[in-house]
C-alpha positions in Angstrom: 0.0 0.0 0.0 3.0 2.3 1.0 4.7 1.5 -2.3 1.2 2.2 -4.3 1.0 5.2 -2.5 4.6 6.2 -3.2 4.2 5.6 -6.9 0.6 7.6 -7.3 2.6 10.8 -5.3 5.7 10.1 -7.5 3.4 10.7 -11.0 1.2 13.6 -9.3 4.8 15.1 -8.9 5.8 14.5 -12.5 2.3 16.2 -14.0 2.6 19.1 -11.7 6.2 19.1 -13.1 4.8 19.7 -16.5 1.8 21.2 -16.4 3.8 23.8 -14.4 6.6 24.0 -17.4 3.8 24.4 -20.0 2.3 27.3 -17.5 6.0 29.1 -17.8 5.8 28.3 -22.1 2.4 30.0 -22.4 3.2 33.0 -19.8 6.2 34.0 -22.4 3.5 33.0 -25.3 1.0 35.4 -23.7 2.9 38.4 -23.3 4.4 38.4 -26.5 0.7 38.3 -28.0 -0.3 41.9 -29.0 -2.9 41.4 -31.1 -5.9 41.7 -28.5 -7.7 39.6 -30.9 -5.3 36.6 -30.7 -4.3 37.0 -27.9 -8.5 35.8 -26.5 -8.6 32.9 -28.8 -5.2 31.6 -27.5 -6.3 32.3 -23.8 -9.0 29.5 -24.2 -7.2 27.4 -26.5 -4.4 27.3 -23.8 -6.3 26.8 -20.9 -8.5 23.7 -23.0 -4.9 22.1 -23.5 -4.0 22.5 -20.2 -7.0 20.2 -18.5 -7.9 18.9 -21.9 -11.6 19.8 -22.4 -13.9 19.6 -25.3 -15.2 23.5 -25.3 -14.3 26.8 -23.7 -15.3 30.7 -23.6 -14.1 33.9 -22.8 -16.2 36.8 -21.2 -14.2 40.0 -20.8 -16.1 42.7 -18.0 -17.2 45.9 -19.7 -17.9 48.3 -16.9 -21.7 46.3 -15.7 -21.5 43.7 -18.4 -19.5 41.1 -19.8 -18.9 40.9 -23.4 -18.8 37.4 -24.9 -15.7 37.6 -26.8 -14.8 33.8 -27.7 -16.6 30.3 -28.2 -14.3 26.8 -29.2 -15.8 23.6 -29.2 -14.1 20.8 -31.2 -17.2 18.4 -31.3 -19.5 21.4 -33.0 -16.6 21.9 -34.9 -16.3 18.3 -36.6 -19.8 18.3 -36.9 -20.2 21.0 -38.8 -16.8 22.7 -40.0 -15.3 25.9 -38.9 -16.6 28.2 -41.1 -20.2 27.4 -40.0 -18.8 27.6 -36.3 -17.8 31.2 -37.4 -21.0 31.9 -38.8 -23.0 31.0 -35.5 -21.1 32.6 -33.2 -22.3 36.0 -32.2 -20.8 38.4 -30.1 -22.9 39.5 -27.0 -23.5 41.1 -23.5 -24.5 39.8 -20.4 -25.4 41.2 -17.2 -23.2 41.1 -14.3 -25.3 39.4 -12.0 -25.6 35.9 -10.1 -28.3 34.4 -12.1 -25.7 33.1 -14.6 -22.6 31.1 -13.9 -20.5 33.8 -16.0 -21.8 36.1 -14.0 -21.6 34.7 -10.8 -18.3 34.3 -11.1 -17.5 37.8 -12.5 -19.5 39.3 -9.4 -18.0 37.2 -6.7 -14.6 36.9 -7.7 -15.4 32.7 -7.1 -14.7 29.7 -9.0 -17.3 27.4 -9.7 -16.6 23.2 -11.1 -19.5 21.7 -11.5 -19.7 17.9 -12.3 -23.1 17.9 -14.7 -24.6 21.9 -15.3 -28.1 19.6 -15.7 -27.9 18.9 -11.9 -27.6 22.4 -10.3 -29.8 22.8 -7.5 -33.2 24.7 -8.4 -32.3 26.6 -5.0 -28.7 27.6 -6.5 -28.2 31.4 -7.0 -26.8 31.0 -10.5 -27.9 29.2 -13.1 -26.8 27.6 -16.5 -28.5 28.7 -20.1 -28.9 25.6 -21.9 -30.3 27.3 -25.0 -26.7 26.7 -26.9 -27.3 22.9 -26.1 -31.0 22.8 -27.2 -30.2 24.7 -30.7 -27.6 23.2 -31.1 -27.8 19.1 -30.3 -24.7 19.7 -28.0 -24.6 18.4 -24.2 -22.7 20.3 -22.0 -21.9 18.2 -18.8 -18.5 19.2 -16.7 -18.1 22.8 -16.3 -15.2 25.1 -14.5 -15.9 28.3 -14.4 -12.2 30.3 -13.3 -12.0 34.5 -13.1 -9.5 36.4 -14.5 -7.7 38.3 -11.8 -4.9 41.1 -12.9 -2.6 42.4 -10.4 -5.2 44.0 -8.3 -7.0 41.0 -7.5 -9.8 42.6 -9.8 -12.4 40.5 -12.5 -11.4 41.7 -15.6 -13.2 38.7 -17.2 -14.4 34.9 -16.9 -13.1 31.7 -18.7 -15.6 29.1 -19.0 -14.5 25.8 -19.9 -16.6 22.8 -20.3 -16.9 18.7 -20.5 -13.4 17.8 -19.3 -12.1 14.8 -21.0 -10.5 11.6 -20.0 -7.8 9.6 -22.0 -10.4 8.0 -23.9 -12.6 10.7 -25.0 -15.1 10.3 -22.2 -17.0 13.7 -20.4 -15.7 13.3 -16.8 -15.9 16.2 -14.3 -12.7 18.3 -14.2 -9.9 17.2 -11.4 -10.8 19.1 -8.3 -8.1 21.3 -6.6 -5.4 20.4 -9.5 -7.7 21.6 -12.2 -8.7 24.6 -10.7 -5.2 25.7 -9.5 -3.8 25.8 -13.0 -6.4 28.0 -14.2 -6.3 30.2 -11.9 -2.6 30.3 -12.7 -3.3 30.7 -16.5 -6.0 33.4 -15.7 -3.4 35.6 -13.7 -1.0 35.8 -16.2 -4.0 36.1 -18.7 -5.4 38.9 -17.2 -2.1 40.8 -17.2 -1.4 40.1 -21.3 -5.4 41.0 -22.2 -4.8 44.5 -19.7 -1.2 44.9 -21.7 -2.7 43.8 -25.3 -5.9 46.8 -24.5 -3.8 49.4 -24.0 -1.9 48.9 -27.2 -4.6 48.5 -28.9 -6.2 52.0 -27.5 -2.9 53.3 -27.8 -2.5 52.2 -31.6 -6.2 53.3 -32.3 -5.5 57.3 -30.7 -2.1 57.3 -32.9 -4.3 56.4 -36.0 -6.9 59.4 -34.7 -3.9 61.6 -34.7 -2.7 60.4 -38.0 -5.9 61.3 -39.9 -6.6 64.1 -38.0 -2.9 65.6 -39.1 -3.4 64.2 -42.7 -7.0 65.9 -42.6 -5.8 69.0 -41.5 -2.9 69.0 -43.9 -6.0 68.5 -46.8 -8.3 70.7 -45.3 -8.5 73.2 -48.1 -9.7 70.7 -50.2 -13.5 70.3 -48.9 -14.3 67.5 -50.8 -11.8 65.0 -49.4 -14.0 64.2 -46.8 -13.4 60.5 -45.7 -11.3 59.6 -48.4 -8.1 59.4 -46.3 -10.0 57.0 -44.2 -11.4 55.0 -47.0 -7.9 54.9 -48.8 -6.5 53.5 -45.6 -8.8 51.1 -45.6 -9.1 50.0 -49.0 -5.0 49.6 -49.2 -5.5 46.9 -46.0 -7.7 45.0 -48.0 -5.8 44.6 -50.8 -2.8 43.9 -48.9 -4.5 41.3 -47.1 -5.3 39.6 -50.2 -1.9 40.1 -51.7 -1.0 37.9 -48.7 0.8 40.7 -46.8 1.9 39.9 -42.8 0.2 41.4 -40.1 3.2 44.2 -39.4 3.3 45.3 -42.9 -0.7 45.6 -43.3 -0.3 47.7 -40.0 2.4 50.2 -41.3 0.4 50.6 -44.9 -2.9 51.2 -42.5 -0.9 53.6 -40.1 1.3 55.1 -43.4 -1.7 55.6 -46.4 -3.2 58.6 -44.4 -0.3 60.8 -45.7 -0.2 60.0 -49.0 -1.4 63.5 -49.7 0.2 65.3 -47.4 2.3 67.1 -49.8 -0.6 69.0 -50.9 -0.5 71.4 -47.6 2.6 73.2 -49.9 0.0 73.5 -53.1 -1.7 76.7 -53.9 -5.4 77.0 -53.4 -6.1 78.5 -56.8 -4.3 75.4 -58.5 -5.7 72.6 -55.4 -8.9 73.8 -55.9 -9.5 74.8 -59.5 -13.0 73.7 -60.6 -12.4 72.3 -64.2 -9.2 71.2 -66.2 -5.5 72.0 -65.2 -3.4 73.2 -68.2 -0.2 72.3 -68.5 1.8 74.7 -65.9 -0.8 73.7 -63.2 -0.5 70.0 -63.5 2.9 70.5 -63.1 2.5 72.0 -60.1 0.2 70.0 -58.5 2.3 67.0 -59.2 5.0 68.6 -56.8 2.5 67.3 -53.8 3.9 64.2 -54.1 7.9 65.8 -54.2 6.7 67.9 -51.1 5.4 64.7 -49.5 8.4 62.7 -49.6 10.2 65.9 -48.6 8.7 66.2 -45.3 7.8 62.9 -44.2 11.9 62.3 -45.5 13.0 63.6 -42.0 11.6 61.7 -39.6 12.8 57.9 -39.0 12.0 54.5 -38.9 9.7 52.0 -40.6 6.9 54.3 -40.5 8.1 56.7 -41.9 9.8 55.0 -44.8 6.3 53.6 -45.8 4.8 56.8 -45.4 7.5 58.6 -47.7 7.2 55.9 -50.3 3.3 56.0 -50.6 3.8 60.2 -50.9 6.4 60.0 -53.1 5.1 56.9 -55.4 1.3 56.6 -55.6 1.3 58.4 -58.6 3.5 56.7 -60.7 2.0 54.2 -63.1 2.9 50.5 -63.7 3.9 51.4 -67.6 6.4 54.0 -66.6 4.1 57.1 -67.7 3.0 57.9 -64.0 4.9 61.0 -61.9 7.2 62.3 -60.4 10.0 59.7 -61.4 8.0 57.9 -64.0 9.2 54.6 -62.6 8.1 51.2 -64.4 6.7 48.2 -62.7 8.3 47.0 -59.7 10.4 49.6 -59.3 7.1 51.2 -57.5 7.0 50.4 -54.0 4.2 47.7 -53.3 3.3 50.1 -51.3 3.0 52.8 -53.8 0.9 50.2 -56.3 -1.3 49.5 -53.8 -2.4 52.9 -52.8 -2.2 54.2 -56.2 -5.3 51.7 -57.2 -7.2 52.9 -53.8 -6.3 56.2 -54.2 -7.9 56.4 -58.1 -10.9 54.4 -57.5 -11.7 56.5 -54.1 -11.6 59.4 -56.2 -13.2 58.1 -59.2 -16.1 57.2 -57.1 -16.7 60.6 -55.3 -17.3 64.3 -56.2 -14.5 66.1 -56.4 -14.7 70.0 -57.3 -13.5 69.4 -60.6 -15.8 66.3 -61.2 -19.1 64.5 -60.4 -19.0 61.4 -59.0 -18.6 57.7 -61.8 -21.0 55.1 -61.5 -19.6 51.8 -60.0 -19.6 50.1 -63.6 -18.0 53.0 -65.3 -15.3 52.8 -62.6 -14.7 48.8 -62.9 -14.2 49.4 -66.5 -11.2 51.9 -66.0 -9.6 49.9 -63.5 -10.1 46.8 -66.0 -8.9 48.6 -68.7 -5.9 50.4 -66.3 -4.4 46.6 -65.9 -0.5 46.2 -66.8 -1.0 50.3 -67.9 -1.8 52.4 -65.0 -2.4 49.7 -62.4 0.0 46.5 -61.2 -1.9 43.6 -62.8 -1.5 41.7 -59.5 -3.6 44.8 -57.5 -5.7 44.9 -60.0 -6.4 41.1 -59.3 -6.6 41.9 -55.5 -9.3 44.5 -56.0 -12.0 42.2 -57.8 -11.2 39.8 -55.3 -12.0 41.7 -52.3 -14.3 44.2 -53.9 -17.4 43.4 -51.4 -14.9 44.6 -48.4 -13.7 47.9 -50.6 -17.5 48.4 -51.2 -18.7 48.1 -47.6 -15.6 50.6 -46.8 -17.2 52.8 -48.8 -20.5 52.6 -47.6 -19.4 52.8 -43.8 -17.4 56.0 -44.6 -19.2 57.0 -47.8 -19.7 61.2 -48.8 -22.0 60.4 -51.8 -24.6 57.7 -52.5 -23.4 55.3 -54.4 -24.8 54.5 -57.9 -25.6 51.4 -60.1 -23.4 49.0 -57.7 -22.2 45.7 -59.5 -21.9 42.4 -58.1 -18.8 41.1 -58.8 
């Protein structure tokens, strides 16, 4: 008996010994993480690994609320693929109160591991929502329920993880004291990478205000810019998604493609906001805007600003060599520059300008059609058509004009 007892305290040793090591590997994981996104689906796919159940979810507190952020659950998942998964998830709120479990947990700080969720006591104070199950054909059985504690010892949100799992696949009820403490453990350093990963993102999101607000003002004799720096911005990320572009470079084309006109702060009003046709002189100076651009944005360092002087100094060159100021050919443009040079022309094809009423959606897929291999990189032009529904809804979110006689592409 001594021995058997020995042995059993000799393997809880061993597990602790590596659930412990895997709690150091996804600390280091976790704070490198800034992508707030990410960082939540990673939280709960951790902490599932960890005491291997078949479904979890992540609540984050919202001053009274908690906002239902993530849902995983590999069974729904076989059953019925992940882009259906995608397509029933829906984000939503939830009172902080102890009627639910979520929001008993969030209120009182407590955990709760409950062996079947259809066997809580009708005198409980919180109960479960079996609506997913019922829609759904899913049984939920074992169920932990672990806060998120940062530094302060205050609920920033809930995990909820649900039907642990034996060896063989079967539901069992998750391991007591064991299970519990490495959550909690998780959920600490959780709470501290989700507090981290929100304040870069709110710091990110006021340096992208500042950025438009600094390109605006820079464009601000030119009343009917409107949203277009926003728009542009926007429509280059798309395409640079599709183009296969990594996360850090979609970021500095999001953060950089506000400025693309900032060189037009040095242009004078009677040429910038001629109604009508430039002649000659005047098209040559307003093709200085981009000259002036790389000029200014030239002084200041890093990868930032290396993007943003490209995109100044490039988005009006033209893939057949014909385009300004250098009249570069082909890939001697920036990506960069190609991309915002398609955004750039169909935002402004689209609109009003003073010197122009605003194209139809077909007229404007015609030129860009025609523009391939001439005006346009063949390869953005490609990128466009293919994620034309998200360029369109950019436009509607931000638009200054109807739009007219939208295709379906």
């Amino acid at each position: 008996m001594k021995l058997l007892m020995k042995r059993k305290k000799i393997v809880e040793n061993e597990y602790l010994e590596k659930q412990v090591h895997k709690l150091n590997k996804i600390g280091i994981a976790l704070t490198s993480e800034q992508n707030l996104d990410k960082l939540l689906e990673m939280i709960v796919w951790e902490a599932r690994n960890l005491v291997n159940c078949d479904a979890g979810s992540l609540y984050i507190k919202k001053d009274d609320l908690l906002d239902f952020v993530v849902s995983q659950n590999d069974t729904m998942t076989k059953r019925l693929g992940e882009a259906k998964i995608k397509e029933l998830f829906k984000t939503f709120s939830l009172p902080i109160t102890k009627e639910s479990v979520s929001g008993y947990t969030a209120l009182t700080g407590e955990i709760l591991n409950i062996p079947d969720v259809y066997e809580i006591s009708k005198n409980s104070e919180y109960k479960i929502n079996l609506d997913y199950d019922r829609r759904n054909q899913y049984r939920s059985r074992s169920m932990l329920v672990v806060p998120l504690k940062d530094n302060e010892n205050k609920v920033i949100g809930v995990i909820q993880l649900i039907n642990a799992l034996d060896k063989a696949g079967n539901i069992i009820p998750f391991s007591g004291a064991m299970a519990e403490e490495l959550i909690c453990s998780l959920g600490s350093q959780a709470a501290v990478a989700i507090k981290n990963a929100q304040l870069t993102k709110d710091l990110k999101a006021a340096y992208l205000d500042t950025i438009y607000c600094l390109s605006e003002a820079a464009e601000s004799k030119d009343k009917d810019t409107g949203m277009h720096i926003q728009r542009v911005s926007n429509y280059s990320v798309a395409l640079g998604k599709k183009l296969g572009l990594a996360e850090r470079e979609l970021e500095l084309i999001l953060y950089a493609s506000p400025m693309h006109d900032i060189g037009k702060v040095g242009i004078p009003d009677a040429v910038l906001l001629k109604p009508g046709k430039l002649d000659v002189e005047e098209r040559k100076i307003i093709e200085q805007h981009t000259v002036i651009g790389g000029n200014i944005l030239s002084k200041a360092k890093g990868p930032f600003s290396k993007i943003s002087k490209e995109i100044a100094l490039t988005h009006h060159e033209k893939f057949d060599g014909t385009g300004y100021p250098n009249k570069l050919i082909g890939e001697e443009i920036p990506l960069s520059g190609r991309i915002v040079a398609l955004a750039d022309v169909f935002d402004a094809l689209i609109n009003k300008r003073c010197y122009k009423s605003a194209m139809s959606c077909d007229d404007v897929i015609e030129i860009i059609k025609k523009e391939s291999g001439k005006h346009f990189d063949p390869k953005i032009v490609t990128a466009f058509f293919d994620s034309y529904k998200e360029i369109i809804e950019i436009f509607e979110k931000n638009k200054d004009t109807p739009l007219e006689n939208s295709t379906k592409i």
